[in-house]
N, C-alpha and C positions, 0 to 999 in steps of 0.2 A: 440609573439604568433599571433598579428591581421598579420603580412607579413606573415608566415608561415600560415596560414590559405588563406591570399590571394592567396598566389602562389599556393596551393593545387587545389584555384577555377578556375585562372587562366593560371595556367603553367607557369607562370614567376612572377619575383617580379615587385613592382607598377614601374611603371617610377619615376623620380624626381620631375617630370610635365609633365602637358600634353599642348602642344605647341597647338597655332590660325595655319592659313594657312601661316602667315608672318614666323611662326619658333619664336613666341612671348611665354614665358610661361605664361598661362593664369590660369593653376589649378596643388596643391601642393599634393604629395603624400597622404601629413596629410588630406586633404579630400577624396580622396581615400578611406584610409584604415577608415571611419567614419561607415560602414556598419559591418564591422570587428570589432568594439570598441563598440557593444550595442549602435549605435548611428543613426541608421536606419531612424531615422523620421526625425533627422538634413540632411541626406542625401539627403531625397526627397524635404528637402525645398531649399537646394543648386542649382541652376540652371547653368549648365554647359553650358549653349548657351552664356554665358556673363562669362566676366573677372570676377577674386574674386575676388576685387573690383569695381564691378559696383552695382549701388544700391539695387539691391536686395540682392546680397551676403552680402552686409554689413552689410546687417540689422541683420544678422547671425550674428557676429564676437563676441558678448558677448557670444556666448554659446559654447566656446571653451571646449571642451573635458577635464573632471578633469586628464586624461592622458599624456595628451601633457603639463603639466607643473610639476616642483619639486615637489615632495612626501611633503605635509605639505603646499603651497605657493598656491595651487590653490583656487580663489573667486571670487567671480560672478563678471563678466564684465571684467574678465582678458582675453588679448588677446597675449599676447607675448606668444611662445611658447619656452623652456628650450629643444628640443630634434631635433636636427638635421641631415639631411643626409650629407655627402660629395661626392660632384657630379662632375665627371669627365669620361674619356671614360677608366681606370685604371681603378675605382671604381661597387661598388653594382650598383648604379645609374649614368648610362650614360649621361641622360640627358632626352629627348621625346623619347627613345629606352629604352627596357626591357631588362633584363637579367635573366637565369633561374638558377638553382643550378648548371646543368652539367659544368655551363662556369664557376664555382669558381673552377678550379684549383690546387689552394693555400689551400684547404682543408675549410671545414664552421665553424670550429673550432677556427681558425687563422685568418679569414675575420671580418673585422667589418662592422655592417650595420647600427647603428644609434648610435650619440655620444653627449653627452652633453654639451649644451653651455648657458652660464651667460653674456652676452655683445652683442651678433648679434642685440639684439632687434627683430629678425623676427615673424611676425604675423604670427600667426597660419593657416592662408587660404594663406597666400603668398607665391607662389613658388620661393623662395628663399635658399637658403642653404648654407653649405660651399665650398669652391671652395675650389677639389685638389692641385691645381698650385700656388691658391694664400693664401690661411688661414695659420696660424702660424703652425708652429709643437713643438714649446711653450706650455709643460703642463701648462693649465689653465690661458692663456693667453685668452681673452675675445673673440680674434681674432681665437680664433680655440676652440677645444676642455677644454670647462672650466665647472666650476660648483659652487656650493655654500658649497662644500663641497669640504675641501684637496687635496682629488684624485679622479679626472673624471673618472666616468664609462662610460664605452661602452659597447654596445649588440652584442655580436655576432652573425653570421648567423646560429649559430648551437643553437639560445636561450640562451647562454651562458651570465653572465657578467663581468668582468674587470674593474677592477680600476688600472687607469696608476699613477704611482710616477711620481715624479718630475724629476729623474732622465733617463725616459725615453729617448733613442738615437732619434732623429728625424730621423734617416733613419729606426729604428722598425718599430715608426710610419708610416712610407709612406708604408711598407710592410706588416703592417695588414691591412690596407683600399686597398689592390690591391687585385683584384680577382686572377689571371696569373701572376703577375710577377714571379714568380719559388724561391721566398726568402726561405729559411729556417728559419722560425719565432719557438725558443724554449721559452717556459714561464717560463725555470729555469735558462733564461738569464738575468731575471731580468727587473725590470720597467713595468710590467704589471702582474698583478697578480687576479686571481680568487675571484668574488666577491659573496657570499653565498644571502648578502641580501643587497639590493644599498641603502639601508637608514641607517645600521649601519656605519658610517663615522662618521670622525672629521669635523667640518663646518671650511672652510677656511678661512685664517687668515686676519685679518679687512686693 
């Protein structure tokens, strides 16, 4: 809902980051959408003339958003965030370039725009993500799309959610996270499957 409410304000979805003049990424979608998520006054304390991590951002990092971490695991001073983009020039997120609905092609249905992960370790202000070319296509491999639960969900561009089996093709996967590729992605092919509510799951196995 907070991307769907930015792009309404914006006309396109956030970046993945927002690049220095070197082409450095210096600020992460997740602070972005912080005005979107009832978090208006963390906003204003964010100062975007400096990296998130330069000292005044940091002093921020414990107030991470009960959002950006698993349903049940978020507490105070927690800074790792559980929800990521996949950023490549294929993807929602290009990179320091926007993209709007018209360019999803592939229908918003069938697009994924943020997916769950258990092993990146990435801070919540850090513009970091998963990389197309390079993250697993390994259900719930720590390296790509994983979770604390059996089957990773993902959000789709249409608000939609999904949980992938294990049995998911790795080329499905490369074809819901593409805006344009032209794939024909059906959900009664199986390995991905509609999720009513992302906290009824099995928690995955020790």
């Amino acid at each position: 809902m907070a991307v769907a409410n930015y792009h309404d304000g914006h006309g396109h979805y956030p970046p993945a980051y927002v690049a220095d003049a070197q082409g450095r990424p210096t600020h992460s979608w997740r602070v972005l959408l912080l005005p979107y998520l009832e978090q208006e006054a963390l906003y204003k304390d964010y100062d975007p003339s400096e990296p998130w991590n330069a000292p005044n951002n940091r002093r921020l990092a414990p107030r991470m958003p009960r959002a950006y971490a698993f349903h049940g695991e978020h507490r105070p001073g927690l800074t790792t965030t559980n929800y990521l983009a996949v950023v490549g020039p294929e993807t929602v997120w290009p990179g320091a370039t926007t993209r709007c609905s018209k360019d999803v092609t592939d229908g918003l249905s069938s697009t994924i725009l943020i997916v769950e992960n258990r092993g990146a370790g990435a801070h919540w202000m850090e513009p970091r993500d998963l990389s197309f070319t390079a993250m697993s296509y390994r259900v719930n491999d720590p390296a790509g799309i994983s979770s604390k639960y059996q089957d990773p969900a993902v959000a789709m561009l249409d608000g939609g959610l999904h949980r992938l089996r294990k049995d998911l093709p790795a080329s499905t996967l490369r074809a819901l996270l593409t805006v344009s590729g032209g794939e024909e992605v059906r959900e009664d092919a199986g390995g991905w499957v509609l999720l009513p509510d992302g906290r009824q799951r099995e928690p995955a196995e020790p």
